[in-house]
N, C-alpha and C positions, 0 to 999 in steps of 0.2 A: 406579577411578583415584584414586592419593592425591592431596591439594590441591597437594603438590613436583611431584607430575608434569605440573603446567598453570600457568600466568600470567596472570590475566585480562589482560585488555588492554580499557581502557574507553576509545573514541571519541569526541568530540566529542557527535557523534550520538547514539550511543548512550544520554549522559550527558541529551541534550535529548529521546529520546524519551521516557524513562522519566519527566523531571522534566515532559513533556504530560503523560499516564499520570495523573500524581501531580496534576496539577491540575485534569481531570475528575475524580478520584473526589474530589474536592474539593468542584468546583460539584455531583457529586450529592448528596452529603452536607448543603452549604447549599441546595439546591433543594429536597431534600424536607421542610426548614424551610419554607417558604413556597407558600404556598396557590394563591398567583396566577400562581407557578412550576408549581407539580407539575397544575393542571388541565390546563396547556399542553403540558406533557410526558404527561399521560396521552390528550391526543386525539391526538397523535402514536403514540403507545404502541396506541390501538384501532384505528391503520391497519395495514389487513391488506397493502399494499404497502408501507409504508412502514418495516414490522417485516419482512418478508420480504427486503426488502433491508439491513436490518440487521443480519440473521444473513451475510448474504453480506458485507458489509463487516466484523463480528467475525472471521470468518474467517481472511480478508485482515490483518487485525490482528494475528491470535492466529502466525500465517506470519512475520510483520514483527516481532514482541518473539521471535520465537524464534531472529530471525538481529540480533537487537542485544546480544546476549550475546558477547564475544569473548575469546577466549584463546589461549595458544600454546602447545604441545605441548611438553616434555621430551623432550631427543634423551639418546642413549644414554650413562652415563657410565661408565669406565674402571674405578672405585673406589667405596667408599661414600663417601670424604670427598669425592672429586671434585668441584669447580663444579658446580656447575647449569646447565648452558648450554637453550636454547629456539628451537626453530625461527622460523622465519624468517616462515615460513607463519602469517597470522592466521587461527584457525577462528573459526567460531560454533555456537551450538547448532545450530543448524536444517542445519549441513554433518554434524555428529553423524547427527542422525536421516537426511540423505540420502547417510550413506555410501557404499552399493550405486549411487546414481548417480554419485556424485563421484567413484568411484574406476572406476567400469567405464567406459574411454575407450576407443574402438575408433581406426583407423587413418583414414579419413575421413570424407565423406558415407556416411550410411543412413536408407532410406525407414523410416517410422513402422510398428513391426511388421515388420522386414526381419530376417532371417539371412544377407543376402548386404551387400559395398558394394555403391554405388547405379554405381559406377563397374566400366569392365571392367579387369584389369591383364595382365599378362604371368607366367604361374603353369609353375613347371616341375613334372611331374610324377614319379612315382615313378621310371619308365623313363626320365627324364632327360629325354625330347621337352618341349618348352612350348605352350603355349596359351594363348589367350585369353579368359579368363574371369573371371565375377564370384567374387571369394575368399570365403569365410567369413568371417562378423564372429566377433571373439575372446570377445564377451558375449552378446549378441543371439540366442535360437534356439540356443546354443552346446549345450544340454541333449539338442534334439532329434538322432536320429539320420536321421531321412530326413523335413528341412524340409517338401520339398513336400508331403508326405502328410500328415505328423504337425501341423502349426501349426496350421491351422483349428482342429483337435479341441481342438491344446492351450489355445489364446487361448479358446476356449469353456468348455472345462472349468473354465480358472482363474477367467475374467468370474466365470461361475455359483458356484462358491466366496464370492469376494468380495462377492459380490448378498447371498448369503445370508446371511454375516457382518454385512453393513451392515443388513440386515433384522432381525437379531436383534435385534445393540446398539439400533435404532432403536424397538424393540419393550421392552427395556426403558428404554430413556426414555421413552418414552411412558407406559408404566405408572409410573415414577418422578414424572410431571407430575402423573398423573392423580392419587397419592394425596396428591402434597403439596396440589395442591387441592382435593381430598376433605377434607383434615384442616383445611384453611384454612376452607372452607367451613362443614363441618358434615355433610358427605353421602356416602351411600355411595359407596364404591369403581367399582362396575358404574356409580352411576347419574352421578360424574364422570368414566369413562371415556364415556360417551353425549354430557355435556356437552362434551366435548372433541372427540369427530369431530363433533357438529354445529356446532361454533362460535359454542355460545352458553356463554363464557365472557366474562368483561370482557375480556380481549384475546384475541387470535386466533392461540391455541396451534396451534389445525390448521395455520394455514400457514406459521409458525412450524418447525413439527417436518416440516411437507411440504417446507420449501425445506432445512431443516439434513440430510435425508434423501436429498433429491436429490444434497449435496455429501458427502453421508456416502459413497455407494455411487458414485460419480464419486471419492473420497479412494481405498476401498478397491480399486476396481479400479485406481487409476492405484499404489497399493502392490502389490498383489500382482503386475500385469504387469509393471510396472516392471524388478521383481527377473530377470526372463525376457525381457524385449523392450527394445528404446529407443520408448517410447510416442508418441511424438513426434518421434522419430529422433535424429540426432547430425549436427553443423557441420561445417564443413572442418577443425577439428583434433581429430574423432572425440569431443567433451564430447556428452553427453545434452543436450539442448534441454529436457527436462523439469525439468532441474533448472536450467537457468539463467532459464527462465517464475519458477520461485520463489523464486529467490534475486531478482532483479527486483522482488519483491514488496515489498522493504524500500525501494529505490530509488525506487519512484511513493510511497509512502505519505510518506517522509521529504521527498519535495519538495513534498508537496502538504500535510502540517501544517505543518513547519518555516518553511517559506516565509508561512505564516499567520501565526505569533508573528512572525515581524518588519516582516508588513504593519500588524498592527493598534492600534501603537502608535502608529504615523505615522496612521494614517487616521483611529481616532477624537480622538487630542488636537486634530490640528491640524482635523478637519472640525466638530468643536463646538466649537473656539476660534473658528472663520471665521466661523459664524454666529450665535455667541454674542456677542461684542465688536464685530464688521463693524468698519467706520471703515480704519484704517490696517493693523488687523491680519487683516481681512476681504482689503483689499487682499494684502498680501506675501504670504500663503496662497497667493492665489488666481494670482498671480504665478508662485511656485512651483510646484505641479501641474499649469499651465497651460505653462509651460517643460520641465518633464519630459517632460510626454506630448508636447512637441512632437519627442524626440529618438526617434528610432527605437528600441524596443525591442530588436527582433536586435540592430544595430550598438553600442548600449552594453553590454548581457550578452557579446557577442564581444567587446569590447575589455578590459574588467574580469576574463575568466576567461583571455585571453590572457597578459596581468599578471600572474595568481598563477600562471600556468602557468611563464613566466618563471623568478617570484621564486623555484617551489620547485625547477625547475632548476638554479640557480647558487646553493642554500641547502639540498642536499640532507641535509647533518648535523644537521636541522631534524627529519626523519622519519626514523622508527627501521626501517620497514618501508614495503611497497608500500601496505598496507589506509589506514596515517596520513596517506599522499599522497593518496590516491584520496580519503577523506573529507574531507578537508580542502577539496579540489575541490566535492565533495558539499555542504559546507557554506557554501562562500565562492557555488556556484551558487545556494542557498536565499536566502542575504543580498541578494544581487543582485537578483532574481525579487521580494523581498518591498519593495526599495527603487523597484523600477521597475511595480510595481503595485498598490500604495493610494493611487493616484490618482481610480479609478473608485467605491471607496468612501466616500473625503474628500467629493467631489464630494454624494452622496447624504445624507452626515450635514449636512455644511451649509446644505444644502436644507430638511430635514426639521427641524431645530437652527433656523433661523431663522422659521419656520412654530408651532412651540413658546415661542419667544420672547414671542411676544404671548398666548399663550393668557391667563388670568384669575392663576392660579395664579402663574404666574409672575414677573405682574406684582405681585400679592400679595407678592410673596416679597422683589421689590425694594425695593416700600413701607418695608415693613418693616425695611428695612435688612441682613437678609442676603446673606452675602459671596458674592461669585462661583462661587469654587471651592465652596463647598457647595450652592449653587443647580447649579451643572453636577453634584458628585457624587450631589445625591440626587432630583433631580427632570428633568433632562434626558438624564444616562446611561442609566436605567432605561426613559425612554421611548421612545429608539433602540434599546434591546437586541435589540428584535427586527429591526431592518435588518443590524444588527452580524450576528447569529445566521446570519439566508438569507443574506447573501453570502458570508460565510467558506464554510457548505456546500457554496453556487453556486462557488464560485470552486475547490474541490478539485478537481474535475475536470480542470476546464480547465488547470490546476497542471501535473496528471498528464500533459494531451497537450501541455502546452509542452514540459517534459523529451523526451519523444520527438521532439520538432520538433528542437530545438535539442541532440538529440545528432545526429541526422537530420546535420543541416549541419554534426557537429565544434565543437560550442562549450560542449557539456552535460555528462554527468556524466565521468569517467577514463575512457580505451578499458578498465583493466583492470578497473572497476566490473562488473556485470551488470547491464543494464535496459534495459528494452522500447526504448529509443531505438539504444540499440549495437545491438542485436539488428536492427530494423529496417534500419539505418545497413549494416550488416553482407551483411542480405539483396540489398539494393541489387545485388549483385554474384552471388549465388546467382539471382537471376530471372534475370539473362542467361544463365545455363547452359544446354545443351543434355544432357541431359535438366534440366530446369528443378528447381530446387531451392522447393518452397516451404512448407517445413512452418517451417521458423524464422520466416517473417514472418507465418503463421496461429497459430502456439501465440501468440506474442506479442502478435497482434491479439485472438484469443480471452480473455484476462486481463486485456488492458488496457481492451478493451472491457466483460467484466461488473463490471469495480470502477468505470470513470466510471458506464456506467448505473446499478449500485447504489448511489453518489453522489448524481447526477440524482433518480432516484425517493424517494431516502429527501429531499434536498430538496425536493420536492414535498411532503413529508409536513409538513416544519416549516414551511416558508412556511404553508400551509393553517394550522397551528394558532398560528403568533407573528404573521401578517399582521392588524394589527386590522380590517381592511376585510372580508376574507376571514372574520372569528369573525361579526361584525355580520348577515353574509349566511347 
């Protein structure tokens, strides 16, 4: 594909994930400067949970910069001199790679593993008579010639295919670990491959490669059935539910960072000015977050996304396309979220910031005559960084199950976004069915649930290592 036959098309979003991206490898790069840094990161690094959910959140990541990439496609032209005209339709990579599912759409509902809809119709037959029965899906089982007999064998044969594949690849990484740490080392080959399934390496390769292996052979079977079944099934308007679990993936991630950069500007300025100065400015602070949180959450995120809903209503020559509206939505929800919740961390640094205040050093520092602003940049930022740190963690989560909540009730991301909230929001109306529909609100329970827990546990792992109470112990 030449570079005339596409348009990037760069988002808001997009623009701010890559410039996060850009400023972790930042902080690694300055962290592994500093001694006092990288201990702390290495006793996180030698949790065997705490890494194991960290490959499951890479993951999740690597899913998420693959659908922040967008562009538009060249439609056909007449001439060589022709305009360049471009669809309408925004892609992303990650629609690239799940072509087979984005484009194989069947007619309605279908059970996970089905060749038939899930629904009966009215089918006329060769001899003209009609009947009522379950039709054939147009993708689904479309290969086999006689479903009933042939699927088991087939869904078995492919699983076992893809098992093996994922075993292999898994098989050379693992040899590929073993020799870089062989070489790193000093030691033979056999005798760091030994090191490594016992897990006595400085970090804990085994579970490391045990947990990227479990989603290795879970990746490969959900590709290769994929291409053959709807793994997952398909919605009332016949779309794979497998692909919309992953396209989702970018929707939780981007509310649950983004929404961070614009909490924590508000939370630490103003929570270590409140305890740092107190008096009148201790007062307005406290004035402020104390007023905020008095306002209902829901009811001010619905009023403010109803607003931009409005404004880009009656402002449509504002957006070029549907992808520009929706994130925009996407984005104006992140500001919202991050303005109505550095409350509960302001709260903590002032505390903590006024507790500091009196320590020796401190007092030292004012003796002496140095200024404020450098007394806060280099002796009290440094000594909250680690409350800064576990909450942001602690709070991804929960980020994650607001979005659903508050697409739940119509106030979250575009109906024409994909993510775990619409999808949920959606199901709502599929459980009342008769026969019951309920693979769309389990695929989306299932991912949204292993990325908070993989969230949850990997913070468990940095509290333990930046909590000073918790090192002391």
């Amino acid at each position: 594909m030449s570079m005339t036959a596409i348009k990037f098309v760069p988002l808001w979003t997009d623009v701010l994930i890559y410039l996060l991206v850009a400023v972790i490898v930042a902080f690694v790069l300055y962290a592994r400067k500093r001694e006092h840094l990288r201990s702390q990161w290495r006793q996180v690094a030698r949790s065997r949970m705490g890494m194991a959910s960290l490959v499951v959140l890479l993951v999740y990541v690597a899913v998420g910069l693959l659908d922040s990439v967008h562009f538009r496609e060249a439609v056909e032209r007449n001439g060589d001199n022709a305009e360049v005209h471009y669809s309408a339709e925004v892609l992303s990579v990650l629609d690239v790679v799940l072509t087979p599912l984005r484009e194989r759409v069947e007619k309605t509902y279908s059970a996970p593993f089905a060749t038939h809809l899930y629904a009966k119709e009215m089918m006329e037959l060769p001899d003209g008579s009609s009947v009522r029965d379950y039709p054939r899906l147009d993708y689904g089982g479309a290969h086999l010639v006689n479903p009933a007999a042939d699927r088991g064998a087939d869904i078995l044969a492919t699983a076992t295919q893809a098992a093996l594949q994922a075993a292999a690849m898994l098989l050379v990484l693992f040899m590929l670990v073993s020799g870089v740490l062989a070489r790193k080392n000093k030691l033979g080959f056999a005798t760091s491959m030994g090191r490594v399934l016992r897990g006595r390496t400085e970090l804990p390769w085994h579970i490391m490669l045990l947990t990227f292996g479990v989603l290795l052979i879970l990746g490969m079977l959900a590709a290769h059935l994929g291409v053959k079944y709807h793994v997952f099934g398909t919605d009332k308007v016949g779309q794979d539910v497998l692909y919309q679990v992953l396209k989702s993936i970018r929707t939780g991630l981007v509310i649950g960072t983004l929404t961070t950069l614009v909490m924590l500007p508000f939370a630490v300025l103003l929570g270590i000015m409140a305890g740092y100065f107190r008096g009148w400015v201790d007062d307005v602070i406290q004035y402020t977050y104390t007023t905020l949180s008095s306002i209902p959450g829901v009811l001010l995120i619905a009023a403010m996304v109803l607003t931009l809903q409005v404004y880009v209503e009656t402002h449509p020559e504002l957006f070029d396309t549907i992808a520009h509206r929706a994130d925009m939505r996407l984005l104006f929800l992140c500001i919202i979220l991050g303005i109505t919740s550095w409350t509960g961390l302001c709260r903590l640094l002032r505390g903590e910031v006024m507790k500091l205040r009196e320590v020796d050093y401190i007092q030292s520092a004012t003796a002496f005559g140095v200024g404020h602003f450098k007394i806060i940049g280099r002796h009290l930022l440094p000594n909250v960084m680690h409350i800064v740190l576990i909450s942001v963690v602690l709070d991804f989560s929960g980020l994650v199950l607001a979005e659903a909540v508050l697409s739940y009730v119509g106030v979250g991301v575009d109906p024409t976004m994909n993510s775990w909230g619409n999808m949920i929001n959606a199901a709502r109306l599929e459980m009342a069915r008769e026969p019951i529909v309920w693979w769309s609100l389990t695929a989306a329970f299932i991912f949204m649930f292993t990325l908070v827990l993989s969230a949850n546990l990997f913070s468990d792992a940095v509290r333990d290592a930046f909590d000073p109470r918790l090192r002391k112990q």
